[in-house]
Each structure stands twice: as structure tokens, then as C-alpha cells.
C-alpha positions as CSV (number, residue, x, y, z in Angstrom):
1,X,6.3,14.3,-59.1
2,X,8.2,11.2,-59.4
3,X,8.4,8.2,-56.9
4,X,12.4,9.3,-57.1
5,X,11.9,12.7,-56.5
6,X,9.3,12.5,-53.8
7,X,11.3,9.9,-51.9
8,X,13.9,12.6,-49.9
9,X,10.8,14.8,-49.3
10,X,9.3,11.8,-47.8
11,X,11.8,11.4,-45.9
12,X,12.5,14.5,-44.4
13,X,8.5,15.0,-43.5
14,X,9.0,11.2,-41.6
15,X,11.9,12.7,-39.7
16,X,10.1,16.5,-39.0
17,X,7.2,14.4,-37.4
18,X,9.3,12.0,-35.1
19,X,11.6,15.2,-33.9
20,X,8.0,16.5,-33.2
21,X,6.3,13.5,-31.6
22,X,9.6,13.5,-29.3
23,X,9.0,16.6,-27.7
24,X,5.1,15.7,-26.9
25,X,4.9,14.8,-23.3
26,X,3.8,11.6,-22.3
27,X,-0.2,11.0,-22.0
28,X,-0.7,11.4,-17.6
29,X,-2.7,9.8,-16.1
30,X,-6.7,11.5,-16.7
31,X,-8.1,10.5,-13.3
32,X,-6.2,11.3,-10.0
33,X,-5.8,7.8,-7.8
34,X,-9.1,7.3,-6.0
35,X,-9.5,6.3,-2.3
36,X,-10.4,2.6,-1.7
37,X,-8.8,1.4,1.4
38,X,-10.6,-0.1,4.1
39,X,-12.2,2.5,6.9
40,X,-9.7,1.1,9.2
41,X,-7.1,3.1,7.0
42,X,-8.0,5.9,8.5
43,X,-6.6,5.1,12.0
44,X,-3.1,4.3,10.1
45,X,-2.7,7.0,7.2
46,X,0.7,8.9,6.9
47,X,-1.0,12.1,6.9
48,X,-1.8,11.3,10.9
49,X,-1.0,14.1,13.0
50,X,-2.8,13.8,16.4
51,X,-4.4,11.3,18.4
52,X,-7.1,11.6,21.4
53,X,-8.1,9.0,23.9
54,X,-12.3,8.9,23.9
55,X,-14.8,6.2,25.5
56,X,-14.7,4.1,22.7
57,X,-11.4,4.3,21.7
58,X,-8.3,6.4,19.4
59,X,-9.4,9.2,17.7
60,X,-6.8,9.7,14.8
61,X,-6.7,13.1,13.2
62,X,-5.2,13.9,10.0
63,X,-5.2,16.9,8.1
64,X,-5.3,16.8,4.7
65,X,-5.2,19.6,3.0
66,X,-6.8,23.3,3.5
67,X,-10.1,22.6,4.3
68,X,-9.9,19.1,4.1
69,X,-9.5,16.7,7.2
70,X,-10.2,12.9,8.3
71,X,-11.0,11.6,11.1
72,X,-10.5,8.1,12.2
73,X,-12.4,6.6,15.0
74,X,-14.9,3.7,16.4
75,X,-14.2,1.9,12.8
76,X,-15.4,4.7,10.9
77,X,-14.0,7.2,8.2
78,X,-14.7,10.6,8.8
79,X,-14.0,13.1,6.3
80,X,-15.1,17.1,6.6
81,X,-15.2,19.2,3.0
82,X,-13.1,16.5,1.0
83,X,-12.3,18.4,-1.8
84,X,-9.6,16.9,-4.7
85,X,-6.9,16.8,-4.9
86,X,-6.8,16.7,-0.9
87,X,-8.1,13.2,-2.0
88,X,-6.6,11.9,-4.5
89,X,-4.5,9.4,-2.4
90,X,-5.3,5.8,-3.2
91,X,-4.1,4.4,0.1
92,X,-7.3,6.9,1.9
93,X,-10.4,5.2,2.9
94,X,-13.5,5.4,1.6
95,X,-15.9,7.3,4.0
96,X,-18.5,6.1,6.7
97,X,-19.9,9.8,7.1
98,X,-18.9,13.6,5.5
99,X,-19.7,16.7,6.8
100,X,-19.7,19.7,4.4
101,X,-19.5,23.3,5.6
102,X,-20.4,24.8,3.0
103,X,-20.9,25.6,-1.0
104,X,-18.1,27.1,-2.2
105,X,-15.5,25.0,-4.3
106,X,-12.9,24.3,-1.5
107,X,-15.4,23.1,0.8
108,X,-17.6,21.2,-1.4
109,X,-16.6,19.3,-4.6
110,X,-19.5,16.9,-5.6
111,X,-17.1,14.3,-7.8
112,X,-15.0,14.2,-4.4
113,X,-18.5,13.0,-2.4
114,X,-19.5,10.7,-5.0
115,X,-15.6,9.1,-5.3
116,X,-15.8,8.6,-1.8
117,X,-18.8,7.3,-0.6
118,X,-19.8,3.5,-0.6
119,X,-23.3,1.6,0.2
120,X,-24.0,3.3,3.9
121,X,-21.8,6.6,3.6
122,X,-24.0,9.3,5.4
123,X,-23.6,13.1,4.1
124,X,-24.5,15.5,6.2
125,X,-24.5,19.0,5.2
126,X,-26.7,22.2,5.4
127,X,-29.4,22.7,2.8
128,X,-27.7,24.9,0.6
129,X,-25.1,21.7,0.0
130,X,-28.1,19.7,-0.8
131,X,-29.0,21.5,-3.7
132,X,-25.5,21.1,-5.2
133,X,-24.7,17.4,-4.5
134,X,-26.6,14.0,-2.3
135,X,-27.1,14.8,1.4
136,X,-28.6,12.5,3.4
137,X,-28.9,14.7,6.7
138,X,-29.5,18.2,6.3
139,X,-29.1,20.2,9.8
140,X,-30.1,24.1,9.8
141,X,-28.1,26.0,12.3
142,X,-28.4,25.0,15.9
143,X,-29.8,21.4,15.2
144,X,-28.3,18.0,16.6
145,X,-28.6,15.1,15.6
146,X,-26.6,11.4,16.1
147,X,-25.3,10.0,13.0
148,X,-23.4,6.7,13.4
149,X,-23.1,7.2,16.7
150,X,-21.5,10.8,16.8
151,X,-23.2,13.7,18.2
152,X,-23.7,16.2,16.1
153,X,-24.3,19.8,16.6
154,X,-24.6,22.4,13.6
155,X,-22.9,25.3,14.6
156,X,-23.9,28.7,12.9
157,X,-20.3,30.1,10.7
158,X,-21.0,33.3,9.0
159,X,-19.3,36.7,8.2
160,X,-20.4,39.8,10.5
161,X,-18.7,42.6,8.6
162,X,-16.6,40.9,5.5
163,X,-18.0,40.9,2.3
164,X,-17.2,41.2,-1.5
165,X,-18.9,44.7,-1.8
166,X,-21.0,47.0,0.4
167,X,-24.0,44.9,1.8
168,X,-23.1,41.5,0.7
169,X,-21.4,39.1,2.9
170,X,-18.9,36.0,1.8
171,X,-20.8,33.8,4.0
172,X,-24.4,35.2,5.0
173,X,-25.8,33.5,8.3
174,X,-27.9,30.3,7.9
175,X,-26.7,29.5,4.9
176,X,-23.4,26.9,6.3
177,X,-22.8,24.7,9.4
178,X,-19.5,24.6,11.5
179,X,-20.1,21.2,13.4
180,X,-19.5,20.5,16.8
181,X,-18.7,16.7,17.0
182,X,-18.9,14.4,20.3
183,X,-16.7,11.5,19.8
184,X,-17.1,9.2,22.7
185,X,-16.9,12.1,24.8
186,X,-14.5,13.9,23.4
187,X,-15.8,17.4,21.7
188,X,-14.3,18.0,18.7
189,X,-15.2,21.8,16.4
190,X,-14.7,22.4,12.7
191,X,-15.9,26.7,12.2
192,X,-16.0,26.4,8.3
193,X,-15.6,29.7,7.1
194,X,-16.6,32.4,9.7
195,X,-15.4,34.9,11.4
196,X,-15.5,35.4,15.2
197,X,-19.4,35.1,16.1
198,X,-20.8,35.1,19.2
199,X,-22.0,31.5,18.7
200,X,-18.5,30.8,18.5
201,X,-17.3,32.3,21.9
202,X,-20.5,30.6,23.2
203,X,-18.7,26.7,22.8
204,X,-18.3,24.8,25.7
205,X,-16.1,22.0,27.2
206,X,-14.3,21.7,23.3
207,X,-11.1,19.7,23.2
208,X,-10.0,20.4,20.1
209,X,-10.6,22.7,17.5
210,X,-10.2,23.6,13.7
211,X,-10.3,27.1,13.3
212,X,-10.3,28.6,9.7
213,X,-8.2,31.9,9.8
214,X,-7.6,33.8,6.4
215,X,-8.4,37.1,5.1
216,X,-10.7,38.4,3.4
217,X,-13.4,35.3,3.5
218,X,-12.7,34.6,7.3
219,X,-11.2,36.4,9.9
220,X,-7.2,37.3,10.8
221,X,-5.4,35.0,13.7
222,X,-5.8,37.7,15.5
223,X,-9.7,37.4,15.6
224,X,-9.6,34.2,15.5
225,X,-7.3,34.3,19.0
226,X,-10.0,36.4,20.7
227,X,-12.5,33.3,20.0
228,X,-10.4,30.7,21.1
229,X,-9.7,32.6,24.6
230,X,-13.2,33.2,25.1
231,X,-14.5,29.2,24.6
232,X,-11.1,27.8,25.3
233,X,-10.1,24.7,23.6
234,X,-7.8,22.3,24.9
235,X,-6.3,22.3,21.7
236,X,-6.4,24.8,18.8
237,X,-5.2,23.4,14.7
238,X,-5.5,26.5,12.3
239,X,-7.0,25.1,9.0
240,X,-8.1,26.9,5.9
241,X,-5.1,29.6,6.6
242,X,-3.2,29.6,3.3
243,X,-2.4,33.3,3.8
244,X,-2.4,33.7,7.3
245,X,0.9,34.7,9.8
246,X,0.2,32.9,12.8
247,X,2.7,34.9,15.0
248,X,-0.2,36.8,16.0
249,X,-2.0,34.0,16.9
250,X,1.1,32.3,19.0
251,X,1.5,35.4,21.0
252,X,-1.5,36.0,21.9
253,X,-2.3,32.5,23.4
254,X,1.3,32.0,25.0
255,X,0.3,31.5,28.5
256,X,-3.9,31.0,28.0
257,X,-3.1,26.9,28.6
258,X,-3.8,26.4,24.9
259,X,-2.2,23.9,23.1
260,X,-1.4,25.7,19.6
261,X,-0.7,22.7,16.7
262,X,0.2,24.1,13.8
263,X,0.1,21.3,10.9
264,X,1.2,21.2,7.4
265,X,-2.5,21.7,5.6
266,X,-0.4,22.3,2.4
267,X,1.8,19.5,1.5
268,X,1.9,20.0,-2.0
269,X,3.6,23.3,-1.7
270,X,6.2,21.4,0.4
271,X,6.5,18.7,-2.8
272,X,7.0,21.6,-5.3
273,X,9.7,23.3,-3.2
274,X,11.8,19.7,-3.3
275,X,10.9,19.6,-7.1
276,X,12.8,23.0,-7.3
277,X,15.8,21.8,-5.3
278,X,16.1,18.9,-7.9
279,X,15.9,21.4,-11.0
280,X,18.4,23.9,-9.2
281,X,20.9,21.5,-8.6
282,X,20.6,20.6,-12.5
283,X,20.8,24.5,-13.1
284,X,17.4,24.0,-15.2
285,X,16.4,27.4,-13.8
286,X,13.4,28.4,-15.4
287,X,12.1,25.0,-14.1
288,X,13.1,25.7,-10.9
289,X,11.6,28.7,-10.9
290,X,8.4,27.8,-12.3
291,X,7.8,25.2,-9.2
292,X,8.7,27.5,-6.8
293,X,6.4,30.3,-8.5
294,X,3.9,27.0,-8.0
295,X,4.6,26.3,-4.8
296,X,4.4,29.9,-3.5
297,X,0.7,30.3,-5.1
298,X,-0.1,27.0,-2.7
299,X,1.8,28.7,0.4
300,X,2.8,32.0,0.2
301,X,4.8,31.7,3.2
302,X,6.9,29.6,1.9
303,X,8.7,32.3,0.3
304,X,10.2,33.7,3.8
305,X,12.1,30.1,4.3
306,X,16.0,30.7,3.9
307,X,16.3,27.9,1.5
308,X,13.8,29.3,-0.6
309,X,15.4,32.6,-0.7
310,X,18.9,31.4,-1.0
311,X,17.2,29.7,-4.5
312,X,15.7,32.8,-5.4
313,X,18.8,34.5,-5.2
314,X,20.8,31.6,-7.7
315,X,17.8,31.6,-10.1
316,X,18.0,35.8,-10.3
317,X,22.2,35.5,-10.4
318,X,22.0,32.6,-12.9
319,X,19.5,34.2,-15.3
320,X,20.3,37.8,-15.6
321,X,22.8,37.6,-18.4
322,X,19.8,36.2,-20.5
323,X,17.6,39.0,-19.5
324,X,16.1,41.3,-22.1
325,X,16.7,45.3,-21.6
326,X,13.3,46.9,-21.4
């Protein structure tokens, strides 16, 4: 072929791969922001929901995401099961201590501990965590121990009845901690995944507690109200309750003198939803749809909000001249 006639095929190839190359989306970035504020960022981060008086001053609670919360207080970072992308939040301190529950992936992600900690972190977890990823204190069930100045109690979490087939539980006793923490006084519980155990009902004198509450690995709000009237927290934050309807949970504690916080432990789900609004208003439907498909596998109640249905109902008027007859 000649340099003449080769030329317009030249051509057209040059313009086939810069039509292509256009619709290739930009590189992202590889690796989520990591955390390297100062501990003292964790008495001042956004995600800051509740704050407690103790002897040796503000404890600032913020819940992060599912499973994942931090704790600020005496100078230190606190974090329990940091898992990504609960994390991923460059403005977050680095930790002074973690406490892991458990093994599984929501509770315990190994490249989350290792981001996080800096020379003196402390992990403390059960020994089943320490064959997964670095623990520097391991506590079996029922043992205490002070680690930088907390008190720490390992608290037994474990299924009674739930299981993935007949004889086999999700969470088998002795195997994960729930923690009871004493912060300058002031009692603070984390269950982990369990359901209601008698260990449980057995707290004492707990002023505020983070009780997981989703079926099937855990237990329904309704269990999980039967526990808190029976050890009686002076405050009560679901956590690790995707799936749950708290109405059970509200009614049965209206009245018991427990203060019921229900916190946002899914803010991504809330992100995707205002992503959704921005495509809807653009009539780019199928994007729309797709984020608030996204946002509904984060929180599934999301989908009962009237703003969410009133968008269901444009995307399903918008699209059905394009649909296909089956």
C-alpha cells in the first residue's frame, strides 16, 4: 500500500482511538485518603455525635460507620473495628489504642490497623484477631486489664440459637470480646456481634451503650430491647443495624428512662441519595437509579423516605417508554 493510500486510513484509525480514549474514565485515585491528623482530632471531628463529662475530661463519641466508632478522650484516639472505608477520611486521627471484636471482615480489616497505628498504638483484641493481624493485648472472655489508662473488661458476645445451618453458630462463645470500657469513670459497652446473653443482662452501672442489632448474625431490636431493660444503660446507640426497624426498639423503651440515640452509622447511603437527586434533576435516569439502587444496598431503609419514593416513581414514569416487552 502506498504512503497516499494509507494516509486516510491513518487517519481515520487516529480519530477511532481519540473518540475511544474520550469515553475512558479518568484514572481515581488507587488508595482511599488515609488518617493522619493529630489524636486531638478526635475530640473535634465532624462525625462527632455525643459528648460525656468523665474525671479526666470530654469524652467525644463519633460514629463512623456500621461497626466502626471513635472515641476521643484524655488525649487519646480510640477506635473499635475500624474497617475501610469507615476510615478513609484524611482529616481522622491516627489511633492511640483499637479494640477489635471480632474476625469477620466488618469488624476486622488488617490494612485498616496497620494504616492507622503509629509508634505506641496498642491493639487489643481476642486471640482469634491475633492470628489474622498484630495484637498487642489479647483478653479471653471475662479478663480486665488497663491499657493507657482505660479499664478494660472483655465481655463474652456470642450467638445462643443463630447460625448458618443446624449446629453451627455465627459467632460461637469464646471466640470474640464485647468490651466494657471505664473512661474516667464513666462506663462505656461495645456488644460486637451477639445476641441477648445472659452476660449481657448481667452489666452494671453502664452509661452508654453500642448495641449491635441485625438479623440473622445478631439479634432483632426487639431482643436487643429486653437486654437493655434488664442492665439499663443511661444511654442506648444501635450500631451494626443496617437492616434493622427500630420501631420496635423505641416502643419498647418509651418510658424505661433510656435515652434512645439513633445515629447515622451509614453516611454513605445518605451521599448516594444526594448523588441521585443531582442526576434526577438532569433527567440522567439510569444514573439516578443506579445510586439509589447503591444507596439502598448501604441502607435499605432508605427506600421508605418520601423523597426517595417520589424519585422512584419519576425514574419508573420517565423510563417506561424505553422499556422492552417481555
Amino acid at each position: 500500500m502506498t504512503a497516499r493510500r494509507a494516509l486516510p486510513w491513518l487517519l481515520l484509525a487516529a480519530a477511532v482511538a481519540v473518540d475511544v480514549s474520550s469515553e475512558v474514565p479518568h484514572p481515581r485515585r488507587s488508595t482511599p485518603p488515609e488518617p493522619i491528623a493529630a489524636s486531638s482530632a478526635a475530640m473535634t471531628t465532624p462525625s462527632a455525635t455525643d459528648r460525656f463529662p468523665t474525671a479526666r475530661g470530654e469524652l467525644v463519641v463519633s460514629p463512623l460507620e456500621h461497626a466502626t466508632v471513635l472515641l476521643g478522650w484524655n488525649g487519646l484516639a480510640i477506635y473499635v473495628d475500624p474497617t475501610s472505608p469507615a476510615i478513609d477520611h484524611a482529616e481522622l486521627p491516627r489511633a492511640d489504642v483499637v479494640f477489635l471484636t471480632d474476625i469477620h471482615f466488618d469488624h476486622l480489616d488488617p490494612v485498616v490497623v496497620a494504616r492507622l497505628s503509629q509508634p505506641g498504638t496498642v491493639v487489643v483484641g481476642p486471640a482469634a484477631a491475633a492470628d489474622r493481624t498484630h495484637v498487642d493485648v489479647v483478653l479471653a472472655n471475662g479478663e480486665a486489664r488497663d491499657v493507657r489508662g482505660i479499664g478494660v473488661t472483655a465481655v463474652p458476645m456470642y450467638n445462643v440459637t443463630r447460625g448458618p445451618a443446624p449446629g453451627l453458630l455465627y459467632h460461637p462463645r469464646g471466640r470474640g470480646n464485647g468490651y466494657v470500657l471505664d473512661l474516667g469513670g464513666t462506663r462505656v459497652y461495645f456488644s460486637g456481634d451477639t445476641e441477648c446473653t445472659p452476660e449481657m443482662k448481667a452489666l452494671e452501672r453502664i452509661d452508654l451503650a453500642f448495641v449491635s442489632m441485625s438479623l440473622p448474625t445478631t439479634m432483632p431490636p426487639s431482643e436487643a430491647a429486653q437486654c437493655a431493660l434488664a442492665f439499663h444503660p443511661r444511654v442506648l446507640i444501635p450500631y451494626h443495624d443496617r437492616w434493622a426497624d427500630l420501631a420496635p426498639l423505641e416502643q419498647a423503651l418509651a418510658g424505661s428512662g433510656i435515652d434512645l440515640r439513633a445515629r447515622d452509622l451509614y453516611p454513605r447511603a445518605e451521599q448516594k441519595r444526594r448523588e441521585a437527586v443531582v442526576f434526577c434533576e438532569k433527567h440522567q435516569w439510569g444514573i439516578c437509579r443506579d445510586r439509589l439502587d447503591e444507596a439502598r444496598e448501604l441502607d435499605p431503609r432508605m427506600e421508605d423516605r418520601p423523597d426517595v419514593r417520589r424519585m422512584r416513581d419519576q425514574i419508573a414514569y420517565a423510563m417506561a417508554p424505553y422499556r422492552i416487552p417481555m
